[in-house]
C-alpha positions, 0 to 999 in steps of 0.5 A: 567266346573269344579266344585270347590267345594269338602266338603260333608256331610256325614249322611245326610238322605235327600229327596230332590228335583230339581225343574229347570226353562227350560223356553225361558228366560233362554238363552234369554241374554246368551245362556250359562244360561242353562249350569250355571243353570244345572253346579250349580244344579250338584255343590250343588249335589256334596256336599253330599254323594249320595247314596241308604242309603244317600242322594236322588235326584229327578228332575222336570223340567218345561217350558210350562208343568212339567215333573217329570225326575227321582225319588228317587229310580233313579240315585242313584250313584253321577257320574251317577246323575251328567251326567244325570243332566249336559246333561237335555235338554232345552225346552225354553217354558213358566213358569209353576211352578204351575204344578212343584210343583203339580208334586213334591207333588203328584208323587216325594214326593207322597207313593210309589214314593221312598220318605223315611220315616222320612227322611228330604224333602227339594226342591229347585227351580231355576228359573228366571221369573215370573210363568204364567201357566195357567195364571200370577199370577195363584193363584193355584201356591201358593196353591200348593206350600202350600200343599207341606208344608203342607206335610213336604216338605221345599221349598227353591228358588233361584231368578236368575236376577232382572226379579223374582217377589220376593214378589210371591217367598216369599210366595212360600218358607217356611221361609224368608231364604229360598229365594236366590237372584242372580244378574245372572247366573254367580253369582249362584256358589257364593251360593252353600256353603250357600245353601248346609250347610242350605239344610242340616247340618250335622246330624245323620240318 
């Protein structure tokens, strides 16, 4: 698949982080909604200038558990970055986004993990469910997702299918625009301009 898209931001000194809902439901009514999931990951990517005086990405994938897949001072060359994204595995586990955002605070973001000074922290959650690790409704997600805030990382999410708790994505995120709902993984291309221009406008590093 194609990306459609070809505008990017130059000058963008941004930190920002993926964090994808590899969990059972994904594929669950259409065996393609891992590659939608990993196609939009790679179309918004496309939209900046990657690089090591740029942009930066990292990328944490969670099902059951979180794994941090790469960090900032990785994969730093687009067409690297893009094939590393369209080829991640699928774990198909539960939802644990408690331990996602654990991981995004305290090793991506965290000193020495290649997050830069001054730069902009921005994370981006893909998810279709509804967290349940160590429990549903574990308030430890909240208290994670609170921390990163805390420390200077803007948590936006991206609510695939009517089956999200949006109410918990909302307390999630850090503004009420930050929350973006998608009927279904079809429609997740439809959101990549608004995504990328709100992620980070076009400043001056």
């Amino acid at each position: 698949m194609t990306s459609v898209y070809t505008t990017s931001i130059a000058d963008c000194w941004l930190d920002l982080t993926f964090i994808v809902d590899s969990s059972g439901s994904i594929n669950q009514n259409d065996d393609t909604n891992w590659d939608k999931s990993l196609q939009f990951v790679a179309d918004v990517v496309r939209e900046f200038t990657i690089g090591p005086n740029d942009v930066h990405v990292a990328f944490v994938l969670f099902d059951t558990e979180a794994t941090v897949e790469w960090g900032f001072t990785e994969n730093q060359n687009k067409e690297t970055l893009t094939n590393e994204i369209l080829g991640m595995r699928y774990l198909q586990g539960y939802t644990n986004l408690n331990d996602a955002l654990y991981l995004t605070r305290t090793v991506v973001y965290a000193p020495g993990g290649g997050a830069r000074e001054g730069a902009l922290r921005a994370t981006v959650i893909l998810t279709d469910g509804i967290d349940n690790q160590p429990e549903r409704g574990t308030p430890l997600t909240i208290e994670n997702a609170t921390l990163c805030k805390e420390d200077g990382i803007r948590l936006i999410a991206v609510g695939v299918t009517e089956h999200v708790n949006v109410a918990r994505l909302h307390e999630i995120i850090s503004s009420p625009s930050d929350y973006y709902p998608v009927d279904d993984f079809d429609a997740l291309p439809t959101i990549v301009e608004d995504l990328k221009s709100k992620i980070c406008p076009e400043i001056s590093k």
